[in-house]
N, C-alpha and C positions, 0 to 999 in steps of 0.2 A: 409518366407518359405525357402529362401536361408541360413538360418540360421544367420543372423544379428540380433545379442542378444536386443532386446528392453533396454537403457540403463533406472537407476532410473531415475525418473523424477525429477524437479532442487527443490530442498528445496526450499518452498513459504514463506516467510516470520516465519522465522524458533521458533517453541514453541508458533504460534498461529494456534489456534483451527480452525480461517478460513482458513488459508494458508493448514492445517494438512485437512479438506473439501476439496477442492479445489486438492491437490494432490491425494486425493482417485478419485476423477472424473476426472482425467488427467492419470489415471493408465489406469480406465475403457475404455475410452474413446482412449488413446492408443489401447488396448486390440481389439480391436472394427475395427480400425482402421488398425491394423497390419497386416488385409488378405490383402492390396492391397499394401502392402511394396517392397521395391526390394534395391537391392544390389547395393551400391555408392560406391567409392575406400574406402580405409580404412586411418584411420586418418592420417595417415602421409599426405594427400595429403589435410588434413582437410575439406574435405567435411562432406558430411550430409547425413543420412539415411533417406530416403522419404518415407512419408504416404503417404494416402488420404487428397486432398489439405482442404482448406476451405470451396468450397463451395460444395463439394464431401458430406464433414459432416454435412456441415446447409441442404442441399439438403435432405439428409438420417433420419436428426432430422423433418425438414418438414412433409415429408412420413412419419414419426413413427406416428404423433401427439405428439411430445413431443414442437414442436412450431406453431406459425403459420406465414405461410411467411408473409414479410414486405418488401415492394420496398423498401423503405431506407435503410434497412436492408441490403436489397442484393447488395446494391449499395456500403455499407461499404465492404460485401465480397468481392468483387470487389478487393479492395484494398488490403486487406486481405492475397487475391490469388497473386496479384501482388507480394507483399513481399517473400511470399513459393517459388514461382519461383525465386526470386530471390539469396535467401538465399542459395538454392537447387546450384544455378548455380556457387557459390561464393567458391572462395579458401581464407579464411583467414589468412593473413601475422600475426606473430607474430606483438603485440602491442609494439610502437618505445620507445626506453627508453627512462628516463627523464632526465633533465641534471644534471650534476654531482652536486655530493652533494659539501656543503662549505668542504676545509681542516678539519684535524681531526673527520670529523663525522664519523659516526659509523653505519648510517642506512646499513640495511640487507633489500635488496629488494628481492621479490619472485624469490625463483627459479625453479619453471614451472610456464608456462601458464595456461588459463581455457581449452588447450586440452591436461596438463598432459607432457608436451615437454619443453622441458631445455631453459629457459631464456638468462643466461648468469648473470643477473643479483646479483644472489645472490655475486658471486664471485668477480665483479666489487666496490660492496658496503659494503665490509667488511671492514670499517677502511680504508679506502682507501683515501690517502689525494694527491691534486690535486697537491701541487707542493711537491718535493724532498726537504728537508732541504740541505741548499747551494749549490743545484746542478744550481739552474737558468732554468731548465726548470720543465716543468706538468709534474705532477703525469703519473702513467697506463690512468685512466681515459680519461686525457686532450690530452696524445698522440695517443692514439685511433680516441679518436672522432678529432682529428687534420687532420689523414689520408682516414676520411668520411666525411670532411666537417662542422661535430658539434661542439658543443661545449657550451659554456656559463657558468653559474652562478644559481642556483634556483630562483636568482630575476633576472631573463630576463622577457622579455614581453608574452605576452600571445600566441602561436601559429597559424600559419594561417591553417584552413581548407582547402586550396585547397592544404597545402604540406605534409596534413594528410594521413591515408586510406582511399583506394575508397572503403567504403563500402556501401550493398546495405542502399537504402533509406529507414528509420522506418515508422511510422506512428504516426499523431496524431491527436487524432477523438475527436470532440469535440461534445457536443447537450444538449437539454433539462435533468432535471433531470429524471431518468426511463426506458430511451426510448432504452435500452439494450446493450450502449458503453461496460459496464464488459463482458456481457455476453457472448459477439462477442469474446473479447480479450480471454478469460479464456475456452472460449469450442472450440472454435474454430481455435485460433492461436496456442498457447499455443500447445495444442496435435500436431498440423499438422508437428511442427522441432522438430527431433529429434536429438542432439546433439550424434557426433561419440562414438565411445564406449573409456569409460577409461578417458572422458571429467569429465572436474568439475560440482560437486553436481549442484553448483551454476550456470551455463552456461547460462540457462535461468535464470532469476530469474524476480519472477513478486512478488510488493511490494507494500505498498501503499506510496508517495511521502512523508508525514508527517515521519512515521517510518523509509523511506531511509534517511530522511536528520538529524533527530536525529542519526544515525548510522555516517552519515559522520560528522557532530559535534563533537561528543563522539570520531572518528578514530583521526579526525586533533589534537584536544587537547592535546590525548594522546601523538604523535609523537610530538608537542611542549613539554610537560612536561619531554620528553624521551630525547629529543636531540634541545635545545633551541637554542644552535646556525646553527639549519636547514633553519631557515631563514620560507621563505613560504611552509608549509608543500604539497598545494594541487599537483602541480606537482605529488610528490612521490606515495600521494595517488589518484590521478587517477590512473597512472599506476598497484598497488595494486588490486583496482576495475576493471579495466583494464583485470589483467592476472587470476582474478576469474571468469568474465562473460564476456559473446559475445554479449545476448541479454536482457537487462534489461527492463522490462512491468513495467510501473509505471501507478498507478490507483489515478483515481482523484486529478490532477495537480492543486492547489490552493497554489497561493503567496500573504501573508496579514504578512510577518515580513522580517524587512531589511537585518538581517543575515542569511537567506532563502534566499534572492532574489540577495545577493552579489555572494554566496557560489553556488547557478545555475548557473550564470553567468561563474565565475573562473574555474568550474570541469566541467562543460559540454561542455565548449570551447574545452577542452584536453581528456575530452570522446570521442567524435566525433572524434576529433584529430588520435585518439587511435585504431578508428575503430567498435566501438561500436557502437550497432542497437538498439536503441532507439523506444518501444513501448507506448504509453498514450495515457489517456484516460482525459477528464476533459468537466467543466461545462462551462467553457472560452473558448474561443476562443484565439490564443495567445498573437494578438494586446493588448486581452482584461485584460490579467495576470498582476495581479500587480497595475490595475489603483491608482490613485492618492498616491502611494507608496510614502515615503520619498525617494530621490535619486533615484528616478524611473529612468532619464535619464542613468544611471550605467547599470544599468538591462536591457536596450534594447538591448545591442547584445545580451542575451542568446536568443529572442525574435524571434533576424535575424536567429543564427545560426538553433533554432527549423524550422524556415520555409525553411531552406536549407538543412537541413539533414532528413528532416520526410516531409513526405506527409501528409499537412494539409486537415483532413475531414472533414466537419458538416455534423453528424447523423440530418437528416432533418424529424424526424422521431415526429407525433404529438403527439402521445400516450405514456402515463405513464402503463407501466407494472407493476410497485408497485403499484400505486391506484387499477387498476385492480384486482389485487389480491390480495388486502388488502377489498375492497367489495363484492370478490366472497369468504372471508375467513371465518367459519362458529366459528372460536374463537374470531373472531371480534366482533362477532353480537351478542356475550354472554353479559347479563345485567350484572351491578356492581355487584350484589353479587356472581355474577359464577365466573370464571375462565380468567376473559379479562384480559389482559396485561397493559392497558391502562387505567384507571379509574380517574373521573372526575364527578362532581364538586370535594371542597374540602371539605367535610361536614363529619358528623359521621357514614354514612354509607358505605361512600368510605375508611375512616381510617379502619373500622371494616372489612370490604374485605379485604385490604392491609394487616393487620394483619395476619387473616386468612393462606393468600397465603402463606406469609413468613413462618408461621409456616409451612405447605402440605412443605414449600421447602426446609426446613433444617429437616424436616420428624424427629424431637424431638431429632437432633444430637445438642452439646453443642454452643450459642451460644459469644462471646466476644469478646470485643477490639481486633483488631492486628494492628501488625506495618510489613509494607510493604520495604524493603531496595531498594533503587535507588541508582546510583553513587553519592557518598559523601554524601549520605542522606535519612532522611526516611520518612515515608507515614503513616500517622495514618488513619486507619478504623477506624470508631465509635460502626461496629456491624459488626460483621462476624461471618460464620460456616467455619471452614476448612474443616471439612470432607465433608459437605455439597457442597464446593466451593462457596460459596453465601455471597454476601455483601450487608448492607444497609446503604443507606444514606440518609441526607435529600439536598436540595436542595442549602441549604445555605452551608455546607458541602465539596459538590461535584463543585458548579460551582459558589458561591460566595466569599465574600471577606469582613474579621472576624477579628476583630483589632487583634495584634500582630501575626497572624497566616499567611502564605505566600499562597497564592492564588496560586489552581493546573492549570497545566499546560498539552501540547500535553503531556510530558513523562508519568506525573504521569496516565492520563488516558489510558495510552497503557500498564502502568503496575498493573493498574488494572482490564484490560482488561485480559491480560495475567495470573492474579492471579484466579482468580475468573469464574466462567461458568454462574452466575444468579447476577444482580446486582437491587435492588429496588430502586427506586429514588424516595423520598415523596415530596410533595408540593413546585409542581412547578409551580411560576403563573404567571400570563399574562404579556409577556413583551415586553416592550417600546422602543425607541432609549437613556431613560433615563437609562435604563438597557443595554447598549449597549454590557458592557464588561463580564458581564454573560453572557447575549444571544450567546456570540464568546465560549465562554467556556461550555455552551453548546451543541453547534454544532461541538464542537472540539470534547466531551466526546463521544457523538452520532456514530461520523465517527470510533474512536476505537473501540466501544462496535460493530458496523456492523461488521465492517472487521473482529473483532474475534468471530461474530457467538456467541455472549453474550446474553443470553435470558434477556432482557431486560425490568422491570414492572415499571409503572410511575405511580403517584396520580399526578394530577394535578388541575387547576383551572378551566380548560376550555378545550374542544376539542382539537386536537392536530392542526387544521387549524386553530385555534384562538389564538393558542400559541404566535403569536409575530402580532405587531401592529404599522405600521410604525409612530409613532408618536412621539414628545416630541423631546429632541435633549442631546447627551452627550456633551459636549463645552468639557471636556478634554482628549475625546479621539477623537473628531472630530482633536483637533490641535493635539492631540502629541502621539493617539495612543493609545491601552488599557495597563492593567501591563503586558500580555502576546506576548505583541508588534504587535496585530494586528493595523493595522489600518484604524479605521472608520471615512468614507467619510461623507456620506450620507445615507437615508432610501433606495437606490436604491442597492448600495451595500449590507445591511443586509437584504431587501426582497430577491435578488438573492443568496447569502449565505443560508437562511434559507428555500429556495425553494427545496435543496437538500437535509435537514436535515428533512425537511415534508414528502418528498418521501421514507427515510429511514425511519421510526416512522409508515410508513402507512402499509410498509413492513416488519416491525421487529413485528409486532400485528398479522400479517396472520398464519395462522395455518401449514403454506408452511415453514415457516423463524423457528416456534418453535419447529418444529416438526425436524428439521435437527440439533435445538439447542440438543434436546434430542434423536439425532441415534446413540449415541456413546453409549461408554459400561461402563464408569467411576458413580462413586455413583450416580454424581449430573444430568447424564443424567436421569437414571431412577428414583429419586427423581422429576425430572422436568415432565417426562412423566406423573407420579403419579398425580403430582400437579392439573396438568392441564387437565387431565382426559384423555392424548394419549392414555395409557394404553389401557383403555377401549374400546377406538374407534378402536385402531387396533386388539385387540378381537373381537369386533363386526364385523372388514371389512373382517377378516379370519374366520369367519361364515358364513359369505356371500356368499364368495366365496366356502366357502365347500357345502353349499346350491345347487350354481349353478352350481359345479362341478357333484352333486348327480344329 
């Protein structure tokens, strides 16, 4: 009301359809939110423009009916709230450089911060080499950091947190699968900080854990390939990450490969470090991250430092919201030849629906092979619409493993996530611990098609809770791990993996989950709407209403 410009809200995981969701209701929801705003200093003092807290909005969504309260629930607001306040209360220091690069390098580090304000850094790292040729002493750099006490080498040891930023404490909410850890994060944290005005797109940014650590994979490589004698790249790129975001939300924290679980370890030591607020959400508990991992004992300090810099929670919540609303979903209850998303057995009346559908979904646009580009490499489709945005695969295709042919991976399924708005997936059947390393590829496929709001059709063998069966045993990925490097323990690990991957499957079928697949405005929405008969149903519900308005 004071006039404190509502700034954009932080890019969600940027060129996906759910992140691109997710910001339209982070707008509204701001919007909503902004009658009870007030005027904080202005950024130079880096503070925070204040909404209406957490539980101000669960409070206000309770009253609408657009929820219904949940003591666990409210117990995570709790938390929640704690953070807002704190955030609110918090001046943050520029992130502390990193140490100087080797002689002769050439790294260009940022120069501003995530609030827009001059680093120093760019100018430090321009070519900048630590000692003088025969002068006997350091470079700029070395005598800088001489007369503040720093200094080092990029292979120095890891930093200590306590001579980090005191920043506030994040969270990290852990519970059953369903039982509304996203929900809480995404409507309710999320809106309530609003970064200063003229801060980075990026400030907040809320990701899912898989697609942030492919990103820092992809970042570090590059910076080896660009400047080989940099030695260890993550230093550089924390700070990088660093001077983009303040508060990074990572959704569904899951650790099953060892270059994941070294690469948390090394950059989140020096995130914290950095002053960074750390939000997640996951199915583990932290002790629980990782179990029987190769060199699990490496991966325990990221373990320590999470329960030192975030507020460990369990959502102690019994209830599955996906089930819920996967059996009050009335596209669920549609028999095989209608319009269900999920169809089962594998017989000739399931293939002739599957057909069907495909065709209502690429609505007689052209269908053929395409080839999908990744870094260094490419991605055969065996059947797509472009215009349509729709892909089909069969099962052996998408999540198995085909002599000479490289078996997909996290990337490949987030870029066909990315590519694509409708993805059919044919004969998929019941599987075992003998199937151990599909089932992971799978459940890998599953978590990108959710996160990008991927309208989602499966022919399968069996209901989708009979999908996997802890039986039988893999011997070579028990010793040494699948080819996408997870690795499988035991039936108890893939029961809990696939627990999460059921709750999504129950909720990507509801008429809730396809109905948001098709509220956009692009071909394949309104081809999807067609398909599946929304069309008509929101014809029929704007009757209704004109009915009861007469």
């Amino acid at each position: 009301r004071l006039g404190c410009r509502v700034p954009t809200p932080p890019s969600i995981a940027a060129n996906n359809r759910r992140g691109q969701s997710a910001l339209r209701r982070m707008q509204r929801s701001r919007r909503a939110l902004f009658t009870a705003s007030r005027l904080l200093p202005s950024r130079e003092s880096r503070c925070l423009c204040s909404v209406a807290s957490p539980r101000a909005a669960y409070d206000a969504a309770v009253a609408a009916g657009d929820l219904v309260e949940d003591a666990a629930q409210l117990k995570a607001i709790e938390r929640l709230d704690r953070l807002h306040r704190d955030m609110l209360a918090w001046k943050p220091p520029p992130p502390p450089l990193p140490p100087p690069p080797p002689k002769e390098s050439e790294w260009k580090g940022p120069t501003v911060d995530a609030y827009g304000e001059p680093t120093g850094g760019g100018s430090f790292y321009t070519g900048v080499k630590n000692e003088s040729p025969g002068s006997g002493k350091g470079g700029l750099w070395s005598r800088l950091m001489s007369m503040v006490g720093g200094g080092g080498s990029s292979n120095d040891g890891e930093p200590d947190l306590a001579s980090g930023v005191a920043a506030p404490k994040g969270i990290y909410m852990h519970g059953s699968s369903g039982c509304g850890k996203s929900i809480l994060m995404d409507r309710f944290l999320a809106p309530s900080i609003l970064p200063p005005e003229g801060a980075s797109e990026a400030w907040v940014r809320r990701v899912h854990l898989h697609e942030f650590l492919m990103e820092v994979h992809q970042r570090a490589h590059k910076l080896r390939q660009q400047m080989p004698e940099l030695g260890d790249p993550v230093p550089y790129l924390a700070y990088e990450l660093s001077c983009e975001t303040q508060v990074l939300v990572l959704d569904e924290v899951a650790v099953t490969d060892i270059a994941d679980a070294l690469m948390l370890r090394k950059l989140f030591r020096r995130l914290f470090h950095n002053g960074m607020v750390v939000v997640a959400t996951s199915n583990r508990a932290p002790d629980d991250l990782y179990l029987g991992g190769l060199q699990r004992p490496s991966f325990l300090p990221f373990i320590d430092d999470v329960k030192e810099r975030c507020d460990v929670h369990e959502l102690q919540s019994t209830t599955d919201y996906r089930t819920l609303a996967a059996e009050a979903s009335p596209l669920a209850e549609l028999p095989p030849d209608g319009a269900g998303t999920f169809l089962h057995p594998l017989d000739e009346a399931t293939g002739s629906s599957a057909r069907r559908l495909w065709e209502a979904l690429v609505a007689g646009s052209a269908t053929a092979p395409q080839t999908l580009r990744l870094s260094g490499r490419t991605l055969d489709v065996p059947e797509a619409s472009e215009e349509a945005r729709a892909a089909r695969f069969s099962f052996a295709e998408l999540c198995g493993t085909r002599p000479g042919i490289a078996p997909l991976g996290p990337e490949d399924y987030l870029r066909v996530a990315k590519a694509y708005a409708v993805v059919v997936l044919e004969g998929v059947p019941q599987l075992t611990l003998h199937k151990a390393t599909e089932l992971r590829r799978l459940i890998t496929a599953v978590d990108a098609f959710y996160d990008a709001q991927v309208l989602l059709v499966v022919t399968a063998a069996v209901a989708p809770a009979d999908l996997f069966l802890a039986e039988g045993a893999d011997s070579h990925a028990d010793k040494f791990g699948d080819v996408i490097g997870n690795i499988v323990q035991d039936s108890g690990d893939e029961e809990f993996a696939f627990a999460r991957t059921l709750s999504r499957l129950q909720e990507m079928r509801t008429h809730g989950y396809v109905a948001r697949c098709a509220g956009g405005v692009s071909p394949s929405s309104v081809w999807i709407a067609h398909a599946l008969g929304l069309d008509k149903k929101k014809k029929k519900r704007k009757k209704k209403e004109g009915e009861a308005q007469v």
